[in-house]
C-alpha positions as MATLAB code, in Angstrom:
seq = 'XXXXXXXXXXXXXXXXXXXXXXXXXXXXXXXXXXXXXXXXXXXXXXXXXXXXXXXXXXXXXXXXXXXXXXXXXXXXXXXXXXXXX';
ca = [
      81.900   63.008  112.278;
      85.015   62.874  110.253;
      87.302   65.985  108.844;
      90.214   66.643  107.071;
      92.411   69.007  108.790;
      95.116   70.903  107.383;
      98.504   72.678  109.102;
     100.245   75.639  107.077;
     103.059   77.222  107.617;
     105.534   76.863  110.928;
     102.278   74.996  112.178;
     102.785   71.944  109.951;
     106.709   71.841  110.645;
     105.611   72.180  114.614;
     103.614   69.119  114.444;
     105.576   67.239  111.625;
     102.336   66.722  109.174;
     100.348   68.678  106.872;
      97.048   66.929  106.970;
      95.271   64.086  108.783;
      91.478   62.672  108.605;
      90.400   62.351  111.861;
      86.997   60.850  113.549;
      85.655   63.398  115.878;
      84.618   62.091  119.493;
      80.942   63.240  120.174;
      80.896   67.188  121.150;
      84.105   68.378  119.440;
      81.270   70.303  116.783;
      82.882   73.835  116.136;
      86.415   74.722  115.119;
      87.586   75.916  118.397;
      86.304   72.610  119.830;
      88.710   71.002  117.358;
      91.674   72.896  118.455;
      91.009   72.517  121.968;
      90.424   68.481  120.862;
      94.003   68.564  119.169;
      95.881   70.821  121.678;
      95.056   68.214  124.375;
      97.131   65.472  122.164;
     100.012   67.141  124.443;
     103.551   68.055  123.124;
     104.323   69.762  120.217;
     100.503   69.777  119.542;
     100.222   71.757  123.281;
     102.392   74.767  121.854;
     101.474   74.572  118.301;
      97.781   75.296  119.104;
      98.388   77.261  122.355;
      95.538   79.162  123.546;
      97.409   82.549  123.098;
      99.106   81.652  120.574;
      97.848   83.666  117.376;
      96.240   81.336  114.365;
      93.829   81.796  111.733;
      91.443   78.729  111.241;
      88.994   78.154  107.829;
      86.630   75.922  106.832;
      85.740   74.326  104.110;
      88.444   77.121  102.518;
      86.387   80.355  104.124;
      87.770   82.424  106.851;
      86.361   81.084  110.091;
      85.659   81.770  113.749;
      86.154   79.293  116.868;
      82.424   79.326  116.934;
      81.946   78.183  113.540;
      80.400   74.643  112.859;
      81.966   71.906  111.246;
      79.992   69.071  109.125;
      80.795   65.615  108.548;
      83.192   65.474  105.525;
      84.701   69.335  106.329;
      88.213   70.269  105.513;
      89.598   72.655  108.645;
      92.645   74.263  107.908;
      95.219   76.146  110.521;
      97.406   78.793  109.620;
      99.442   81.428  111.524;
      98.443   85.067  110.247;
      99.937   86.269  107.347;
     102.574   89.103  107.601;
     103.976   91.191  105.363;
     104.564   94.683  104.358;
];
């Protein structure tokens, strides 16, 4: 399966891009599967994608859970929560 994932925010200056296409090994099939896939890259990707770290995830541009599916051709973006006040 291949997606497009994107990185917002501090996340995309933590890991030095803002999007990649990647082809998904066999079993990364949810969105918290993909961060788990991309947080074991190591380095900046390890803190960037922490597993306490904070982030919001979508897909195909709607709010998401780590328990959501993905589909062949889906766009996953990752974004640290919004503040503001």
């Amino acid at each position: 399966m291949k997606v497009e994932v994107l990185y917002f925010a501090g996340l995309r200056e933590a890991v030095g891009c803002a999007r990649e296409r990647l082809e998904l090994p066999a079993g990364i099939v949810t969105a918290g599967a993909l961060r788990e896939h991309l947080r074991a890259r190591g380095g900046a990707w390890t803190d960037a994608l922490a597993e306490g770290r904070t982030l919001r995830v979508a897909v195909d541009q709607a709010m998401a859970a780590a328990d959501t599916p993905l589909r062949d051709g889906a766009e996953v973006a990752f974004f640290p929560p919004v503040t503001g006040g």
